[in-house]
VOVEXVEX-812606 format. One record per residue (C-alpha): residue in one letter; x, y, z. Coordinates in Angstrom, 1 decimal. Layout:
REM VOVEXVEX-812606
 residuo     xx     yy     zz
       a      X      Y      Z
...
END
This chain:
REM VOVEXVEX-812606
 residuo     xx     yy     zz
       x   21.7  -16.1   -4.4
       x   21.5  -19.2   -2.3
       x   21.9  -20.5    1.6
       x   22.8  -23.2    2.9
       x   19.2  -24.8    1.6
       x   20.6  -23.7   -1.7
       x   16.8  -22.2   -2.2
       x   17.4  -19.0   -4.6
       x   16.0  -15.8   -3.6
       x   14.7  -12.9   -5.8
       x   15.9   -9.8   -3.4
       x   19.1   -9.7   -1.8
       x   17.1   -6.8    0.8
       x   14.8   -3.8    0.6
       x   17.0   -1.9   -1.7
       x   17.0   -4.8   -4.2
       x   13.7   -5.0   -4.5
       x   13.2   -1.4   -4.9
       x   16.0   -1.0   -7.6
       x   13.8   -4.2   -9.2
       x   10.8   -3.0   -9.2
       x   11.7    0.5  -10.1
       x   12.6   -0.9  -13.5
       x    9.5   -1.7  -14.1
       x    7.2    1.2  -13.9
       x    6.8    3.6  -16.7
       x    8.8    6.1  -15.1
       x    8.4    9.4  -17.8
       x    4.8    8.8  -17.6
       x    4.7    9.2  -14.3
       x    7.5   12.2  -14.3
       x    5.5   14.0  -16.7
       x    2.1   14.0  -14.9
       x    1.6   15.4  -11.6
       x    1.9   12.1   -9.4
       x    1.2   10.9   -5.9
       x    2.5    7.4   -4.4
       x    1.1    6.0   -2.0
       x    2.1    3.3    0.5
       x    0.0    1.3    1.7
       x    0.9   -0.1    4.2
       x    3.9    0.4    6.8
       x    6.5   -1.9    4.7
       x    5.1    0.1    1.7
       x    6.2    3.5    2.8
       x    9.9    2.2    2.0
       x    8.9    1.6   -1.8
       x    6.6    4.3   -2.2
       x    9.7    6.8   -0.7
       x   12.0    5.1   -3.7
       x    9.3    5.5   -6.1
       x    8.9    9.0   -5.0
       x   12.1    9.7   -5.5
       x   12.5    8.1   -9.3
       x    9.2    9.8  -10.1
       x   10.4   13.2   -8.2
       x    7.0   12.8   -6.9
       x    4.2   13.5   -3.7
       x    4.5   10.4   -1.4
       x    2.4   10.1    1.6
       x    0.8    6.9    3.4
       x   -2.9    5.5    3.4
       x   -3.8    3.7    7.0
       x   -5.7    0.7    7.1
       x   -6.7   -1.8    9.4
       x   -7.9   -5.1    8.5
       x  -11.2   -7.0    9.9
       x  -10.7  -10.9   11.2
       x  -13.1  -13.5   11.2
       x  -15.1  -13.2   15.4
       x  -13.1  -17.0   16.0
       x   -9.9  -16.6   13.7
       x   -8.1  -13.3   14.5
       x   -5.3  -14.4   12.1
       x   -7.6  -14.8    9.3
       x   -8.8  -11.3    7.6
       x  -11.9  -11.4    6.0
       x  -12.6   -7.5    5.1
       x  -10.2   -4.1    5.4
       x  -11.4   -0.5    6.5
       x   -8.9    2.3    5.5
       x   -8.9    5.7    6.7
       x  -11.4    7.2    4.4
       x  -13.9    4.7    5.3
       x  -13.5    2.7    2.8
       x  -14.6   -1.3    3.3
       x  -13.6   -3.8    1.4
       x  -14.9   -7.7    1.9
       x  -13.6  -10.7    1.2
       x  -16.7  -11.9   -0.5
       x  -15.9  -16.2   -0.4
       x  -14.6  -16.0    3.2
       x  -17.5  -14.5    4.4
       x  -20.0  -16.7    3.0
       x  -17.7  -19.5    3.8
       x  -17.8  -19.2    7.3
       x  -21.3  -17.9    7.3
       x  -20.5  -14.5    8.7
       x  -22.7  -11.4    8.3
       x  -22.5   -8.1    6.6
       x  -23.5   -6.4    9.6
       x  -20.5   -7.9   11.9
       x  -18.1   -6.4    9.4
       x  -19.4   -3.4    9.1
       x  -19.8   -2.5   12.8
       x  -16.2   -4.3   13.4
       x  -15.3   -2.1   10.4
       x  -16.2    1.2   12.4
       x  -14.9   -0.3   15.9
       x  -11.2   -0.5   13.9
       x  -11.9    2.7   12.7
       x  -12.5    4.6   15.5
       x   -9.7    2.7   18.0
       x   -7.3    1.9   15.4
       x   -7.1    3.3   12.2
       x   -7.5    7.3   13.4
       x   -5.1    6.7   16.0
       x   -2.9    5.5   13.4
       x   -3.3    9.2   11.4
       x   -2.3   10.8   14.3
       x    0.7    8.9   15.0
       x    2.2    9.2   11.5
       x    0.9   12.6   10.1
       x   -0.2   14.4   13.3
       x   -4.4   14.0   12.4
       x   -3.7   15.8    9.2
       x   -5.4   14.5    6.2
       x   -4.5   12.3    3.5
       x   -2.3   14.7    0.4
       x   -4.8   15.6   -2.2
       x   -5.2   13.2   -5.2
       x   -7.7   14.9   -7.2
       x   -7.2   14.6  -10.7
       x   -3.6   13.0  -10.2
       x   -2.0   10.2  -11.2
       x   -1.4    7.6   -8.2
       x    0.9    4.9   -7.3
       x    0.2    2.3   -4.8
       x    3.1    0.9   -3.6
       x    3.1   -1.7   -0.9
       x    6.0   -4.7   -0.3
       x    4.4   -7.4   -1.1
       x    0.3   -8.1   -1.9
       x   -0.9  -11.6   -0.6
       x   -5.0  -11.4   -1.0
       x   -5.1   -8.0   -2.3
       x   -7.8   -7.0    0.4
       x   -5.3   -4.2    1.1
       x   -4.7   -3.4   -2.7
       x   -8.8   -3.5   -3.0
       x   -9.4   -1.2   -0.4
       x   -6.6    1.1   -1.2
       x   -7.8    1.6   -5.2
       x  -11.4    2.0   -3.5
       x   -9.9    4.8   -1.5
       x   -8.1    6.9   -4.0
       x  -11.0    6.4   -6.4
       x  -13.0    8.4   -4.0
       x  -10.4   11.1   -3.8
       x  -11.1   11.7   -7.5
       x   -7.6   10.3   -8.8
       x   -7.5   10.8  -12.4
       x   -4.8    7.5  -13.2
       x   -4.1    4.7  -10.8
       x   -1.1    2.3  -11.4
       x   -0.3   -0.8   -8.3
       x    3.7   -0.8   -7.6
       x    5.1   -4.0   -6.0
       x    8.5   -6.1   -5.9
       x    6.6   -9.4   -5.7
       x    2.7  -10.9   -5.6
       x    0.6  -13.4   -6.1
       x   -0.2  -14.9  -10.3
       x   -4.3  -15.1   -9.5
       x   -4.6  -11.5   -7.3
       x   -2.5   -9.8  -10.1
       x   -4.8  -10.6  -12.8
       x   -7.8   -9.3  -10.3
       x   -5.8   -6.5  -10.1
       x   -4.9   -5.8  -13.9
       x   -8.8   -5.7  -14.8
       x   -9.6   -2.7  -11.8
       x   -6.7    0.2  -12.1
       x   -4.4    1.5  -15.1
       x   -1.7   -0.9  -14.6
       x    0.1   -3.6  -11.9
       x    3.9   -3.1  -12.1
       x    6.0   -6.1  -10.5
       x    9.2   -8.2  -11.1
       x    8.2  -11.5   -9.6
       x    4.2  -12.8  -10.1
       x    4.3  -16.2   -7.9
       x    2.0  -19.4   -8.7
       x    1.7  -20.3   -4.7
       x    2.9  -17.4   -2.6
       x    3.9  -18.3    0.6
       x    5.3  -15.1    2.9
       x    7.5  -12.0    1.6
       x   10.6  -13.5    3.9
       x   10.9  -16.4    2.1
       x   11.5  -14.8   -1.5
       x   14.5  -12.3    0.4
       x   18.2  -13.3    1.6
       x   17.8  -10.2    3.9
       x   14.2   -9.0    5.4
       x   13.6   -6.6    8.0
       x   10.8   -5.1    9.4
       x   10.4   -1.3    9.1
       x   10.5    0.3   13.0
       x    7.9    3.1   13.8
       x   10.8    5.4   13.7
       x   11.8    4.5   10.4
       x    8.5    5.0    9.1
       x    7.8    8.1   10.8
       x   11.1    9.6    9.3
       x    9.8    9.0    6.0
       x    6.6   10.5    6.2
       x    7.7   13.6    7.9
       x   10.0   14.4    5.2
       x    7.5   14.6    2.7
       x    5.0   16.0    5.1
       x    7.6   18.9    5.6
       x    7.9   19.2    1.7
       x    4.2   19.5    1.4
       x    3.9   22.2    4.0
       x    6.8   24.3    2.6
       x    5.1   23.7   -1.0
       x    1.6   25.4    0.6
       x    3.6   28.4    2.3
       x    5.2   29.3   -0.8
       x    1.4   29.1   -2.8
       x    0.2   31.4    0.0
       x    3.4   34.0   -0.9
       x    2.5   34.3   -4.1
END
């Protein structure tokens, strides 16, 4: 598909992409295990709701907040996620000579103004679905540095997930192979030498509104809820 800069595009929208990279996962793996996708991140949530849906599995969303460098706020150098998680990235640090000890206490700062206000606002304070001894799906739209990625896997590891696969319609060659060597499997239509940002690769890209998001999340928050009342009945 082409503009009028006759530059081609891999997604036509969000739906493409989804339809894309559902083709790629090993979907009666994942239908015959008990399985739990995770977006991780707000765009995510769109592709971990699809993935849900193909699987007919658990979806819910991990929270994170990234850390910036104390003179670049555009430039993230670490990620805390709402298990506590941290995750550093090692060569920035030491490039710009920060310490351990900013990140971490800018780590817990994030977490306490950010990130938990963040699990209130999309699942009401209630915790994270339970991912012990399941198989889990990451799913996020598009994965840059893979500091998110990082901490995410670090995060459901510590939940006790049993298999973890990484979902995604498009990333970068180098971060894919980093990726490949620390979970189960990385499953994505488009691997890009020089990534540049996740507009430029659709003909249509919109940001996901709180609302959107929100709707999303409830419904499988509902869905869990209903699925613990009936355990109770019985």
């Amino acid at each position: 598909m082409s503009n009028s800069t006759d530059r081609d595009y891999y997604f036509e929208d969000r739906e493409d992409a989804a339809a894309k990279l559902i083709e790629t996962l090993p979907l009666d793996i994942l239908r015959n295990n008990e399985t739990v996708v995770i977006g991780v991140s707000e765009g995510g949530v769109f592709f971990a709701d699809k993935i849900a849906q193909a699987t007919r599995s658990q979806m819910d969303i991990l929270l994170t907040e990234p850390i910036c460098a104390p003179n670049n706020p555009e430039l993230s150098i670490a990620m805390i996620s709402e298990t506590e998680e941290v995750v550093m990235h090692k060569a920035l640090i030491d490039a710009f000579d920060i310490s351990e000890d900013f990140v971490y206490s800018e780590a817990q700062r994030k977490y306490d103004e950010e990130v938990l206000s963040y699990v209130y606002r999309y699942r009401k304070g209630k915790d994270l679905v339970s991912l012990e001894g399941k198989y889990v799906v990451l799913a996020d739209e598009c994965i840059e540095t893979g500091l998110t990625m990082m901490v995410a896997l670090k995060s459901v590891i510590a939940r006790g997930a049993k298999n973890i696969y990484i979902a995604t319609p498009i990333l970068d060659q180098a971060v894919y192979q980093n990726l490949l060597s620390v979970c189960d499997g990385v499953f994505c239509p488009h691997k890009i030498q020089h990534y540049i940002s996740i507009e430029y690769y659709y003909k249509n890209f919109e940001k996901m509104t709180f609302e959107e998001i929100s709707r999303i999340v409830d419904l499988y928050e509902n869905k869990k809820g209903k699925q613990t009342d009936a355990s109770k009945e019985r």
